[in-house]
PDB file of the backbone (N, CA, C, O) and the ligand in Angstrom, with CONECT records:
HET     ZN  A 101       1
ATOM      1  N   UNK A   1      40.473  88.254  70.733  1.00  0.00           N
ATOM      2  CA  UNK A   1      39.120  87.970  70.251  1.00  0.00           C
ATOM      3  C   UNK A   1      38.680  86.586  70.726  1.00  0.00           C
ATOM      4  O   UNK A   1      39.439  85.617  70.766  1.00  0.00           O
ATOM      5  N   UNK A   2      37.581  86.574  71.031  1.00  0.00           N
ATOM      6  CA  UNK A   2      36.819  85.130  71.730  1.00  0.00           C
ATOM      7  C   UNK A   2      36.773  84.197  70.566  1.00  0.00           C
ATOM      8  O   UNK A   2      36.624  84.730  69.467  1.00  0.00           O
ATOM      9  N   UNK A   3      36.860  83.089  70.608  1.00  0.00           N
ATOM     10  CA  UNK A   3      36.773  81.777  69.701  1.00  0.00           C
ATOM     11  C   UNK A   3      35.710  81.024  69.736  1.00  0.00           C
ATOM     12  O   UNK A   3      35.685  80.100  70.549  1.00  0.00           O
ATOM     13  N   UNK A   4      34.721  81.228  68.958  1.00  0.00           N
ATOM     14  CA  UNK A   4      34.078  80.724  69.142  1.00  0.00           C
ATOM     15  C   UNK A   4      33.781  79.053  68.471  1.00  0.00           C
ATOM     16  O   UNK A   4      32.737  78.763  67.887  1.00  0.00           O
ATOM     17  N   UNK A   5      34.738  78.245  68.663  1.00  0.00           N
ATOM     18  CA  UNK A   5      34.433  77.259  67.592  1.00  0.00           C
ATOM     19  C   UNK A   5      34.581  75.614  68.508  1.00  0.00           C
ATOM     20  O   UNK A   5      34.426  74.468  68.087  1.00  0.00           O
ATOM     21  N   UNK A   6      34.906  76.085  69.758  1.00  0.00           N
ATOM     22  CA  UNK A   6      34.698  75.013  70.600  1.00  0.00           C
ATOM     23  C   UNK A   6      33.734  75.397  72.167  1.00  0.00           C
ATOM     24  O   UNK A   6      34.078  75.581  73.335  1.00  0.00           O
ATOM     25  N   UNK A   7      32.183  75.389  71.328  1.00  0.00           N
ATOM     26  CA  UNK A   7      31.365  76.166  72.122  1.00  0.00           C
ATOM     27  C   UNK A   7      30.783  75.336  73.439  1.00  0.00           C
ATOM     28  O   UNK A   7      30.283  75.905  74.410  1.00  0.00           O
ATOM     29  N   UNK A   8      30.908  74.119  73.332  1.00  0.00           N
ATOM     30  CA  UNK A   8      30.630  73.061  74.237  1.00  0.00           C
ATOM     31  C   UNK A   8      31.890  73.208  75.208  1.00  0.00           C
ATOM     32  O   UNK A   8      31.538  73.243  76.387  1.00  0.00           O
ATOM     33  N   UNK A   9      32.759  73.269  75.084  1.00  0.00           N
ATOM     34  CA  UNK A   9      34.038  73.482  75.995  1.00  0.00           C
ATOM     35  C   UNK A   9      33.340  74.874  77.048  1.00  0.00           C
ATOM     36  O   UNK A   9      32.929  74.815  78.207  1.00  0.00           O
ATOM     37  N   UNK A  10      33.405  75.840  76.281  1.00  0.00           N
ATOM     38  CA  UNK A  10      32.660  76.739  76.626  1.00  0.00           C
ATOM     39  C   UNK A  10      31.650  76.915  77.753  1.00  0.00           C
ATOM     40  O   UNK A  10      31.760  77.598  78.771  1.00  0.00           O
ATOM     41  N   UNK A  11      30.664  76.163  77.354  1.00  0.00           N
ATOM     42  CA  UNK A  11      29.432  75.899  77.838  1.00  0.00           C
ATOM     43  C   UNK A  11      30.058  75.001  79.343  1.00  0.00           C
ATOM     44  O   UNK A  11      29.549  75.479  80.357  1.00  0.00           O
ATOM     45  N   UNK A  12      30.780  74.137  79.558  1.00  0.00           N
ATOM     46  CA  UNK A  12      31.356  73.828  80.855  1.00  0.00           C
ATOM     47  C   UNK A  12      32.260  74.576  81.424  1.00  0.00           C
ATOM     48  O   UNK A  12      31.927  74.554  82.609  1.00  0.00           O
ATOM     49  N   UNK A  13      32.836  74.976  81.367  1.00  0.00           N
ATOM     50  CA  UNK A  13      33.570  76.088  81.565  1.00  0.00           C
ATOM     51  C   UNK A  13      32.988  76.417  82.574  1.00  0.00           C
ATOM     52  O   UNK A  13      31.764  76.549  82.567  1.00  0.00           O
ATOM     53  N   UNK A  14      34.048  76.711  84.139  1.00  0.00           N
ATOM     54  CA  UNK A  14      33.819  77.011  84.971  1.00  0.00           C
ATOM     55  C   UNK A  14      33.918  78.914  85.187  1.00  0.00           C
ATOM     56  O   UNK A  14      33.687  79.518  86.235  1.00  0.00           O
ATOM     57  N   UNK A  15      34.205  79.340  84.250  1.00  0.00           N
ATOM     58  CA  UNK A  15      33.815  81.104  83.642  1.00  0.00           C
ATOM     59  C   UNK A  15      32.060  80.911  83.602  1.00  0.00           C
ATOM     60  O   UNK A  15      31.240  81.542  84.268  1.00  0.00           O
ATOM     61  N   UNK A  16      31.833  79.941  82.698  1.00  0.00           N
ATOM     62  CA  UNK A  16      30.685  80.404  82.053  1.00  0.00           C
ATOM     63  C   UNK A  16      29.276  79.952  83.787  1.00  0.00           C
ATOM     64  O   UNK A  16      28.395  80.590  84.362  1.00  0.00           O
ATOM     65  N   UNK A  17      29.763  78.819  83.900  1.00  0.00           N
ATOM     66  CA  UNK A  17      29.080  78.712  85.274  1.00  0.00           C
ATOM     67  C   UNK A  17      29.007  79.806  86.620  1.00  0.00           C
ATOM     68  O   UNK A  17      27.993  80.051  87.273  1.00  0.00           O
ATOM     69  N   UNK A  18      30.132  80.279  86.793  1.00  0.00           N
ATOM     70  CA  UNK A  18      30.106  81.566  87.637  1.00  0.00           C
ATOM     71  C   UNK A  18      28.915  82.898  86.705  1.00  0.00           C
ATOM     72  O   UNK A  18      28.019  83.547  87.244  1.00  0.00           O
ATOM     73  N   UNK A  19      29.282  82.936  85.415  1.00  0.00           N
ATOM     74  CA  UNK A  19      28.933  83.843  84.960  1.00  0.00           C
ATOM     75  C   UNK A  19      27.013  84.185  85.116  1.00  0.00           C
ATOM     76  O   UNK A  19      26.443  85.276  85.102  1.00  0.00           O
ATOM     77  N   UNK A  20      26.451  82.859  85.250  1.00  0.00           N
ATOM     78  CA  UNK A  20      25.003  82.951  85.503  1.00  0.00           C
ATOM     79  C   UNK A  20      24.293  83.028  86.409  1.00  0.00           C
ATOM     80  O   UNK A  20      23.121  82.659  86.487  1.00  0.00           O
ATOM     81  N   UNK A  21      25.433  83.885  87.758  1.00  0.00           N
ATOM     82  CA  UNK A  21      24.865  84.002  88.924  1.00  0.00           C
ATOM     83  C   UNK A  21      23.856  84.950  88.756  1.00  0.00           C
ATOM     84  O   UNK A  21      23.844  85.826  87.890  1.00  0.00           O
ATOM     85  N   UNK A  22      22.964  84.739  89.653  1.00  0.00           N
ATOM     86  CA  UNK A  22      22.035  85.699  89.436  1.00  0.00           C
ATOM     87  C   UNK A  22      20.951  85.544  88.532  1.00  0.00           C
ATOM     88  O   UNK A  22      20.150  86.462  88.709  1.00  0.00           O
ATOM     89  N   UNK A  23      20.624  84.827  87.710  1.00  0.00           N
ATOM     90  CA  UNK A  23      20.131  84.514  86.503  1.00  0.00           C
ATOM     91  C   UNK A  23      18.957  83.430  87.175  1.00  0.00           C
ATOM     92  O   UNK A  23      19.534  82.610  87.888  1.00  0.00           O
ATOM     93  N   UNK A  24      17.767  83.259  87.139  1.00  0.00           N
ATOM     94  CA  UNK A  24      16.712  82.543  87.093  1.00  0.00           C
ATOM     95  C   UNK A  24      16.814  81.172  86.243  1.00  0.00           C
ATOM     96  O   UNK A  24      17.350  81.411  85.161  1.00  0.00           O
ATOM     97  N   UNK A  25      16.516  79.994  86.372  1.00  0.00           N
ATOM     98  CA  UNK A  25      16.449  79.046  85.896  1.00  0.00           C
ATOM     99  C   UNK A  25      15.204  77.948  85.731  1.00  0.00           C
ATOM    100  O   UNK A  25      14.389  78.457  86.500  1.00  0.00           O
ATOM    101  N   UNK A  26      14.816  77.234  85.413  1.00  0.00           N
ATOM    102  CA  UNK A  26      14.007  76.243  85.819  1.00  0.00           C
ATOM    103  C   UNK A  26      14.301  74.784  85.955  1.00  0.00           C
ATOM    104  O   UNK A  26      14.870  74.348  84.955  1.00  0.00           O
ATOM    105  N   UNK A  27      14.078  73.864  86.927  1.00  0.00           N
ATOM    106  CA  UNK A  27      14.697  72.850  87.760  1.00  0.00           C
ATOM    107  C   UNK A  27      13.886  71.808  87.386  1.00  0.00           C
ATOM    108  O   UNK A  27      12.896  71.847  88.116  1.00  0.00           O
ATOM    109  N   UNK A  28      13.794  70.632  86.389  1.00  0.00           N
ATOM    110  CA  UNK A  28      12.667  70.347  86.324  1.00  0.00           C
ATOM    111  C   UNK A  28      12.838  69.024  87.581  1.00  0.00           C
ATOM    112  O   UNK A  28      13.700  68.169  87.376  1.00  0.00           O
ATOM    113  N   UNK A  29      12.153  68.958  88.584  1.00  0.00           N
ATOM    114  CA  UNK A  29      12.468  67.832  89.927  1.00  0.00           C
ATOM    115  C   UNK A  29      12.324  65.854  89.240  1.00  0.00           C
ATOM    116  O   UNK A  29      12.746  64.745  89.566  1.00  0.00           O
ATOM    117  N   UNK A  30      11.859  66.189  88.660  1.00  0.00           N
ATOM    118  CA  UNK A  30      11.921  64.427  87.638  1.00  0.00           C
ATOM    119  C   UNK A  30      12.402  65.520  86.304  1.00  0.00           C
ATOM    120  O   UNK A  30      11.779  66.382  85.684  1.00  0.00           O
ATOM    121  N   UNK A  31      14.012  64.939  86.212  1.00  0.00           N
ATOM    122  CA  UNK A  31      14.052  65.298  84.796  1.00  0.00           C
ATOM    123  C   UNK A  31      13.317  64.880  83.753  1.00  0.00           C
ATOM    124  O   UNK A  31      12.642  63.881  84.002  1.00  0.00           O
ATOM    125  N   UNK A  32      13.202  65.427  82.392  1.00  0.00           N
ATOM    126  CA  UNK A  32      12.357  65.562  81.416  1.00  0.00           C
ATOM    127  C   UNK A  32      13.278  64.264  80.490  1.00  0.00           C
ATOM    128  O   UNK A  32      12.866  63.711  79.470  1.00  0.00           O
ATOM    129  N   UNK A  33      14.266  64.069  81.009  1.00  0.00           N
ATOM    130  CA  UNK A  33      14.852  63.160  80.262  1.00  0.00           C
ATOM    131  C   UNK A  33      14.625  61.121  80.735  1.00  0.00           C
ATOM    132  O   UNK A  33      14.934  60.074  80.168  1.00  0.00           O
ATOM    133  N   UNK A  34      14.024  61.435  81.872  1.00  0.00           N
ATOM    134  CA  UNK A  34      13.331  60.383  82.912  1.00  0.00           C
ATOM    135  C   UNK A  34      12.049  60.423  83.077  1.00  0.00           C
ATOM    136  O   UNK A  34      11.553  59.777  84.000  1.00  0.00           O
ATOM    137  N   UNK A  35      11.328  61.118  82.299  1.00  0.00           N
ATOM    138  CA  UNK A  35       9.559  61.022  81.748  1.00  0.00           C
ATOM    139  C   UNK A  35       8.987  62.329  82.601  1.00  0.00           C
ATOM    140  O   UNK A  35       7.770  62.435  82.450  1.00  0.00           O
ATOM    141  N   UNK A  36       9.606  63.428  83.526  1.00  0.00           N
ATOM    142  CA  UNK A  36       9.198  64.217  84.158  1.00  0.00           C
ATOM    143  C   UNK A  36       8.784  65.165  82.763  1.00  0.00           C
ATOM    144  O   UNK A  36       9.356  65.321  81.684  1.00  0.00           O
ATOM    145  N   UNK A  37       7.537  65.700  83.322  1.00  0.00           N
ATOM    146  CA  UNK A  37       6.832  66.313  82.261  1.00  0.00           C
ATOM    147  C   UNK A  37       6.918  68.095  82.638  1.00  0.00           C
ATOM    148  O   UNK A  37       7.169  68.374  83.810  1.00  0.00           O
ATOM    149  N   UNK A  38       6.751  69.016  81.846  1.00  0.00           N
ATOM    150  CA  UNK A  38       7.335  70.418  81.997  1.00  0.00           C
ATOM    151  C   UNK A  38       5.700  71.073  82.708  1.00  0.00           C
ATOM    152  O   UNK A  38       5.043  71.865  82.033  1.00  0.00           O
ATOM    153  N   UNK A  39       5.254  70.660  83.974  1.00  0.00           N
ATOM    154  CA  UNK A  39       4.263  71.257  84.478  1.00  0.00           C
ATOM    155  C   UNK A  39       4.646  71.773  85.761  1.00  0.00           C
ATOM    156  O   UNK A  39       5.577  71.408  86.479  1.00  0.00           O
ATOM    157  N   UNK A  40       3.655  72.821  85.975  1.00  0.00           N
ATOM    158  CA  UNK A  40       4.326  73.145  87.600  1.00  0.00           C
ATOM    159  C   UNK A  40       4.304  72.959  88.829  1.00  0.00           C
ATOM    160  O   UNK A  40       4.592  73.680  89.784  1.00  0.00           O
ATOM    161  N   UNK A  41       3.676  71.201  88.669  1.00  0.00           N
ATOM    162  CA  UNK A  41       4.143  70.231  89.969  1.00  0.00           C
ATOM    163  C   UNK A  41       5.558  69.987  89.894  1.00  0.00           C
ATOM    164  O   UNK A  41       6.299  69.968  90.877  1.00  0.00           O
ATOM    165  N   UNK A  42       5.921  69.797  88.678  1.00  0.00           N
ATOM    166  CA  UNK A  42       7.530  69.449  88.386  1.00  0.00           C
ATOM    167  C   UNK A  42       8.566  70.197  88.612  1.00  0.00           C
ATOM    168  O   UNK A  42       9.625  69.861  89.142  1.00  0.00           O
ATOM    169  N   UNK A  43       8.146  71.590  88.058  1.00  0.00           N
ATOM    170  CA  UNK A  43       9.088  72.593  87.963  1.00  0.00           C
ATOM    171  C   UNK A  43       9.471  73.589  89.163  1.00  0.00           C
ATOM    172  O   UNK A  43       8.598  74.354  89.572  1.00  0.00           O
ATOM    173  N   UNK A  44      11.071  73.607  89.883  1.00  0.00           N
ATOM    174  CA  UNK A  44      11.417  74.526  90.595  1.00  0.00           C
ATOM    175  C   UNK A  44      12.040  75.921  89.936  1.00  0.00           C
ATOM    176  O   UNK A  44      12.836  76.028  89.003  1.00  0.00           O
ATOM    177  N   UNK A  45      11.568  76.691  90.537  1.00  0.00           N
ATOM    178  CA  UNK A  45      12.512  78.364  89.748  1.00  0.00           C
ATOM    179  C   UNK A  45      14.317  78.287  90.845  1.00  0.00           C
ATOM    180  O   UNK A  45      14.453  78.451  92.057  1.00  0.00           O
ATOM    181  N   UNK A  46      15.054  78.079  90.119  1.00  0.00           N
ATOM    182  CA  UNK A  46      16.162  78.129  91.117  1.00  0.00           C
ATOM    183  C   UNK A  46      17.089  78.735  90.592  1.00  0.00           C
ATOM    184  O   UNK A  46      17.579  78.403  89.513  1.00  0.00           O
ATOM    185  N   UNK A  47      17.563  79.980  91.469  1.00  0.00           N
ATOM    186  CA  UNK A  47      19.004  80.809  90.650  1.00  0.00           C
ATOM    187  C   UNK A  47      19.975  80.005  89.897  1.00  0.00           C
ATOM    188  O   UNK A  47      20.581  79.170  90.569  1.00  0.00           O
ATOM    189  N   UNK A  48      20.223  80.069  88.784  1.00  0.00           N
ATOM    190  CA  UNK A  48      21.110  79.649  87.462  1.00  0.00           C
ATOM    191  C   UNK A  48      22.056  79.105  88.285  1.00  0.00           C
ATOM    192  O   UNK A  48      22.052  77.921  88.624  1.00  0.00           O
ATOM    193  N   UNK A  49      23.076  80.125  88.709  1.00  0.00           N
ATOM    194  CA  UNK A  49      24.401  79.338  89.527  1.00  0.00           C
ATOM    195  C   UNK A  49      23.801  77.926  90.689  1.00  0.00           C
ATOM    196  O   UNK A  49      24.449  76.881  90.756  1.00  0.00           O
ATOM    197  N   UNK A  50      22.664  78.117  91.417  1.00  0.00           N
ATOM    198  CA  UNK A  50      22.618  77.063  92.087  1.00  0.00           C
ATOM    199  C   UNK A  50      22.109  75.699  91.431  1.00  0.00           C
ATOM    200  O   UNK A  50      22.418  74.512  91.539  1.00  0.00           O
ATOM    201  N   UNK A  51      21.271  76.368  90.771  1.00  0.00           N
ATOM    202  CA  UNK A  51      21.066  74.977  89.321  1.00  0.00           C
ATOM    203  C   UNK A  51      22.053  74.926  88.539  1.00  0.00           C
ATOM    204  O   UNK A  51      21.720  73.995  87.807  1.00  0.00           O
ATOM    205  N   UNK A  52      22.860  75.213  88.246  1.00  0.00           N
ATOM    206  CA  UNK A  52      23.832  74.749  87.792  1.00  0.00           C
ATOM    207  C   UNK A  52      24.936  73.777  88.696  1.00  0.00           C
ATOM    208  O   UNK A  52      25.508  72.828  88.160  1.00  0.00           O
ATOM    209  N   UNK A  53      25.119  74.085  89.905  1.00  0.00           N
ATOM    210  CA  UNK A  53      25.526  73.633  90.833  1.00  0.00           C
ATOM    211  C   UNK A  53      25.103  72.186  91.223  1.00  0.00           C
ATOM    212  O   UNK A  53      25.839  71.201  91.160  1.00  0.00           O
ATOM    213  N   UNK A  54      23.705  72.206  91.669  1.00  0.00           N
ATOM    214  CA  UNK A  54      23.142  70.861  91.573  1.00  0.00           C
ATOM    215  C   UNK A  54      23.560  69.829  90.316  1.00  0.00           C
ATOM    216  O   UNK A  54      23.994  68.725  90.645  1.00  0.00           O
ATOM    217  N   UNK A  55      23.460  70.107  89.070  1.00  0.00           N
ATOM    218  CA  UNK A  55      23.683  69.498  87.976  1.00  0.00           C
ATOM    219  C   UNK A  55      25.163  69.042  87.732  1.00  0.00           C
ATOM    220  O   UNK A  55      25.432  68.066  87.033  1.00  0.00           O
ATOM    221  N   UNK A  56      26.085  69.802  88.345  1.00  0.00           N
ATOM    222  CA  UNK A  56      27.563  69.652  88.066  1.00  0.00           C
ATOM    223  C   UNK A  56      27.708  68.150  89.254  1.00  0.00           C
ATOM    224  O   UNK A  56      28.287  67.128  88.887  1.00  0.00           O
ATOM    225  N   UNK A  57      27.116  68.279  90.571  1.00  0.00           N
ATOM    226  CA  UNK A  57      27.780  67.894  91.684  1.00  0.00           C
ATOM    227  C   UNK A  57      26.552  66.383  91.053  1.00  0.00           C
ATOM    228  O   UNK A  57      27.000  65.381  90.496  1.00  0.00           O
ATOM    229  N   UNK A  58      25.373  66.560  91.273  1.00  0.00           N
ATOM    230  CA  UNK A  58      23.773  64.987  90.845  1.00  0.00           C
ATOM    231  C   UNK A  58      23.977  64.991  89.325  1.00  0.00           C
ATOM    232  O   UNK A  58      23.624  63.934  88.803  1.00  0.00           O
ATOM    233  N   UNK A  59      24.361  65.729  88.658  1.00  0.00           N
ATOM    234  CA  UNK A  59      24.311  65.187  86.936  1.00  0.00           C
ATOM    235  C   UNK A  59      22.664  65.250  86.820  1.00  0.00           C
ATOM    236  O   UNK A  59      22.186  66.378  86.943  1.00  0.00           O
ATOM    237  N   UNK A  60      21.843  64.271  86.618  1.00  0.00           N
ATOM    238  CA  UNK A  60      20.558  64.298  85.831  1.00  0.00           C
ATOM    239  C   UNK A  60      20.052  63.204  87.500  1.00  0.00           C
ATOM    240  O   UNK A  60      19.122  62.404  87.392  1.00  0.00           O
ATOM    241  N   UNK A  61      20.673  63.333  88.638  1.00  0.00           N
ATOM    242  CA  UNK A  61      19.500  62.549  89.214  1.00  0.00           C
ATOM    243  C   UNK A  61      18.576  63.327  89.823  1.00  0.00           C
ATOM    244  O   UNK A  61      18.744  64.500  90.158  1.00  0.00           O
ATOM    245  N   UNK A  62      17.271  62.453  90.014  1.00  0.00           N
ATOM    246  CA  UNK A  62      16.342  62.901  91.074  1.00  0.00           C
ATOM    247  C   UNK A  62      16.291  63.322  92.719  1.00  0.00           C
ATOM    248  O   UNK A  62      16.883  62.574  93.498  1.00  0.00           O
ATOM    249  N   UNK A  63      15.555  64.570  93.275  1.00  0.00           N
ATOM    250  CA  UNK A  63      15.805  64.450  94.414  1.00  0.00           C
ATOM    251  C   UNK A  63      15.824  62.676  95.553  1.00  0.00           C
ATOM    252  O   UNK A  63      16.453  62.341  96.557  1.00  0.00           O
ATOM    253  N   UNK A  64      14.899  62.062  94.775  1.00  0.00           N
ATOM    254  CA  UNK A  64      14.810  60.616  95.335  1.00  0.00           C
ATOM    255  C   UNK A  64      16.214  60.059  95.447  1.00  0.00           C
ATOM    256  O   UNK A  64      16.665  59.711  96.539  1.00  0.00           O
ATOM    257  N   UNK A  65      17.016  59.962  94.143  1.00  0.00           N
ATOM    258  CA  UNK A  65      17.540  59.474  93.937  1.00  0.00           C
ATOM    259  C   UNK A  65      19.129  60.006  94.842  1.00  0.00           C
ATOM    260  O   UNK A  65      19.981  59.206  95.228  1.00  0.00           O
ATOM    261  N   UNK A  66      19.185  61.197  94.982  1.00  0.00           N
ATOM    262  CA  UNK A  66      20.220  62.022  95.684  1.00  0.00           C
ATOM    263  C   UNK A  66      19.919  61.737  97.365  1.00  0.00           C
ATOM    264  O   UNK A  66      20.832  61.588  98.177  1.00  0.00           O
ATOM    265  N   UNK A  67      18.830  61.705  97.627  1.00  0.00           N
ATOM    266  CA  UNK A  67      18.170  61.246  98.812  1.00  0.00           C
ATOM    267  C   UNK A  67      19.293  60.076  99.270  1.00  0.00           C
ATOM    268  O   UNK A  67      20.224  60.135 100.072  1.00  0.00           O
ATOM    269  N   UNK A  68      18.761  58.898  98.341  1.00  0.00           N
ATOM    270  CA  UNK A  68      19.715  57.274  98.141  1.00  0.00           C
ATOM    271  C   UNK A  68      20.571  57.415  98.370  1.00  0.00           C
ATOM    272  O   UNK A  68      21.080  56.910  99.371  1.00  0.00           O
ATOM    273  N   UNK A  69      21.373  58.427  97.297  1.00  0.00           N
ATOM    274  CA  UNK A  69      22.670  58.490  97.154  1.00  0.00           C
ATOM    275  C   UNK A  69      23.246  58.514  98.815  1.00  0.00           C
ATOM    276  O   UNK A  69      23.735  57.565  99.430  1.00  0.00           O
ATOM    277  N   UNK A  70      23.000  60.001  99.333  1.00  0.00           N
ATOM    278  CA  UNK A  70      23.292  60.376 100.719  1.00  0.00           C
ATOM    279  C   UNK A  70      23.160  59.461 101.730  1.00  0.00           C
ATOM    280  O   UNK A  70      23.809  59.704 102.748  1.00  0.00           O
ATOM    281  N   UNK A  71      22.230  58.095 101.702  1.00  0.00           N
ATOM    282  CA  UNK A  71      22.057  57.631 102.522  1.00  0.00           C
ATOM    283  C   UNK A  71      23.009  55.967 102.443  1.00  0.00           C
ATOM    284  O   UNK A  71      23.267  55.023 103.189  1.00  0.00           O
ATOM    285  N   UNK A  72      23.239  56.361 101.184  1.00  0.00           N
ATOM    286  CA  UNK A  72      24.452  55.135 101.096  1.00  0.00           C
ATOM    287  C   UNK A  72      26.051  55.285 101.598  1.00  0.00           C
ATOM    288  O   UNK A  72      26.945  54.583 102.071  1.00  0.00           O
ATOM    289  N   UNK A  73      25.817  56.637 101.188  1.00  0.00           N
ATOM    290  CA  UNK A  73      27.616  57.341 101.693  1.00  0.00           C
ATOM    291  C   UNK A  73      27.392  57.191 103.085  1.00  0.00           C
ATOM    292  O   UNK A  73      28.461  56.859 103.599  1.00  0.00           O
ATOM    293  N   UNK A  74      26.174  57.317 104.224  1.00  0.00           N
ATOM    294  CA  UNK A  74      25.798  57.833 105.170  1.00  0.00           C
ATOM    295  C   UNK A  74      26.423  56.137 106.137  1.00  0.00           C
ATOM    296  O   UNK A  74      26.991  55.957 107.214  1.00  0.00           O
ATOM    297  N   UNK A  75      25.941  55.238 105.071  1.00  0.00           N
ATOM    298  CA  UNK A  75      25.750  53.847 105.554  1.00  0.00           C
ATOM    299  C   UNK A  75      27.518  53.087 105.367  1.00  0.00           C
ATOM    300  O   UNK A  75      28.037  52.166 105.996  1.00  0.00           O
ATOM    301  N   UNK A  76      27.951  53.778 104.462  1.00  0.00           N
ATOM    302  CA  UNK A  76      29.270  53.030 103.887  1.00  0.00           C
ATOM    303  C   UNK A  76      30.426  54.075 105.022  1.00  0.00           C
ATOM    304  O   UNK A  76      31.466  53.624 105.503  1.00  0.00           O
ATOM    305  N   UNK A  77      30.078  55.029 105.174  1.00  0.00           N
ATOM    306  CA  UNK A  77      31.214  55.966 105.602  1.00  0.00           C
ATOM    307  C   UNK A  77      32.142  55.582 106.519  1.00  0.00           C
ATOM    308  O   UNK A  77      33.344  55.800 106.366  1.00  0.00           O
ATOM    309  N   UNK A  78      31.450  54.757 107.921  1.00  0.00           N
ATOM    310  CA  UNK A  78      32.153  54.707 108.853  1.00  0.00           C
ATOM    311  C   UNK A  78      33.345  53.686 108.542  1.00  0.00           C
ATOM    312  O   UNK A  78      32.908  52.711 107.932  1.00  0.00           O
ATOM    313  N   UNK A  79      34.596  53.627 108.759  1.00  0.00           N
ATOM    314  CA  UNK A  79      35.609  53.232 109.083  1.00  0.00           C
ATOM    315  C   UNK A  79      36.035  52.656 107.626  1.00  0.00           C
ATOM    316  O   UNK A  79      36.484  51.544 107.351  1.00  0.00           O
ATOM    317  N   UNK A  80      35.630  54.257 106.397  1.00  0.00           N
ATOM    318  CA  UNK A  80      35.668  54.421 105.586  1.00  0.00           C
ATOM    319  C   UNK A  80      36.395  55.696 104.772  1.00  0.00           C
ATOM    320  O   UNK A  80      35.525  56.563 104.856  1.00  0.00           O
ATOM    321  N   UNK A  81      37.322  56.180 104.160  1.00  0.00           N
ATOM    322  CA  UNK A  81      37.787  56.828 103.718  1.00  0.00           C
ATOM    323  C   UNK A  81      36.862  57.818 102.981  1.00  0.00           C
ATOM    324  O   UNK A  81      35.745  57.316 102.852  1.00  0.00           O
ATOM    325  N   UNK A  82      36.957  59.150 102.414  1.00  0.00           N
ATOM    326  CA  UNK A  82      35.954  60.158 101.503  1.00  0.00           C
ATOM    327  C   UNK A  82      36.655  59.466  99.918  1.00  0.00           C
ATOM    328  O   UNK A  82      35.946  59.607  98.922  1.00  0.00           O
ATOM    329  N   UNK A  83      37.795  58.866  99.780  1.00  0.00           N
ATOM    330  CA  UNK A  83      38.383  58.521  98.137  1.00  0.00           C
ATOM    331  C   UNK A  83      37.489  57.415  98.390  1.00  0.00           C
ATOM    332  O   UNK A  83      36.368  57.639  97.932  1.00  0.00           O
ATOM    333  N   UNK A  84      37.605  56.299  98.964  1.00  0.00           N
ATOM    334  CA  UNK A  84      37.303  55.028  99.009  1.00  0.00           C
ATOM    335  C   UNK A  84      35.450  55.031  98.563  1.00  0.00           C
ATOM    336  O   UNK A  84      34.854  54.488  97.633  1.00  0.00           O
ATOM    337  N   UNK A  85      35.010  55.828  99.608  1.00  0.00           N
ATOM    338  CA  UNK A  85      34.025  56.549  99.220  1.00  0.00           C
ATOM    339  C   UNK A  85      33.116  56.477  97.654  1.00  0.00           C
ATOM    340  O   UNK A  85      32.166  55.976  97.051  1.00  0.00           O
ATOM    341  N   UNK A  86      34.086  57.264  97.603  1.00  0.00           N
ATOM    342  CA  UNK A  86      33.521  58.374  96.073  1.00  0.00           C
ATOM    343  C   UNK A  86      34.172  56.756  94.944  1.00  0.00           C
ATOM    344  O   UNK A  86      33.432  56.464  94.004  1.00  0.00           O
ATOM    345  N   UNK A  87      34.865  56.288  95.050  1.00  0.00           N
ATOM    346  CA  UNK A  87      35.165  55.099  94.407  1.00  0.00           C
ATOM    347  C   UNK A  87      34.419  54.387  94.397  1.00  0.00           C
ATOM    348  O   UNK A  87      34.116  53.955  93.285  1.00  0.00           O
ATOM    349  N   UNK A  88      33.823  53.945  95.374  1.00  0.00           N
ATOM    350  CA  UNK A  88      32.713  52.616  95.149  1.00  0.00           C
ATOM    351  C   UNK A  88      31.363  53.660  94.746  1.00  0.00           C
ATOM    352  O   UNK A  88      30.465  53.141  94.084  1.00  0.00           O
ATOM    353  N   UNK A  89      31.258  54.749  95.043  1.00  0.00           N
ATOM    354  CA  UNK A  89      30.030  55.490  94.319  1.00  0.00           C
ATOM    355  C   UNK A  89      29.692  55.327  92.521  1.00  0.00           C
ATOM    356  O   UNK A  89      28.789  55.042  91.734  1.00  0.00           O
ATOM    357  N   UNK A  90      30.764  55.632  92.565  1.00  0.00           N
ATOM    358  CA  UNK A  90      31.108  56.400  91.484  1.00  0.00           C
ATOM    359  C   UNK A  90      32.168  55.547  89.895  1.00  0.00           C
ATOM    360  O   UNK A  90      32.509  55.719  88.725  1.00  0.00           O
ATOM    361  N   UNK A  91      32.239  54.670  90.996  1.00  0.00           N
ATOM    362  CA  UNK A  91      33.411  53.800  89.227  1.00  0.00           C
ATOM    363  C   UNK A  91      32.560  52.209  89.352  1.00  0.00           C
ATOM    364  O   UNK A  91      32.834  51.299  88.570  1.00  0.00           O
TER     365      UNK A  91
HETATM  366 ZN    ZN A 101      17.825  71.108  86.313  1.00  0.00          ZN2+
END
């Protein structure tokens, strides 16, 4: 029988992420948590699994901001490691 009593575990859960392939979503491009407002200049329709995807790999950033991101790895990379990398990104 399923347990339901650690539903947030759940909810990351790489089951439950496969499980919404196929499934319609909405993307809001300035999150709503960064003043992006729920209109449909804002809003992309993007299959569940690939929005979900985006969110696992950018968390809550903006395409702007993922833009940056790419262009810093782009700038740091050479005669640069992918750990070394993701270290100065990221800690
Ligand atoms: Zn989203």
């Amino acid at each position: 029988m399923r347990d339901y009593r650690f539903p947030y575990r759940e909810k990351r859960s790489v089951h439950k992420f496969k499980r919404r392939a196929g499934w319609q979503d909405i993307h809001h491009m300035t999150p709503k948590s960064k003043g992006g407002e729920d209109i449909s200049s804002n809003r992309l329709s993007l299959d569940a699994y690939k929005h979900d995807a985006w969110h696992l790999i950018f968390k809550n950033l903006t395409i702007r901001e993922v833009i940056e991101l790419l262009e810093r790895i782009e700038r740091i990379k050479k005669n640069t490691s992918l750990a070394e990398i993701l270290k100065k990104l990221f800690n």
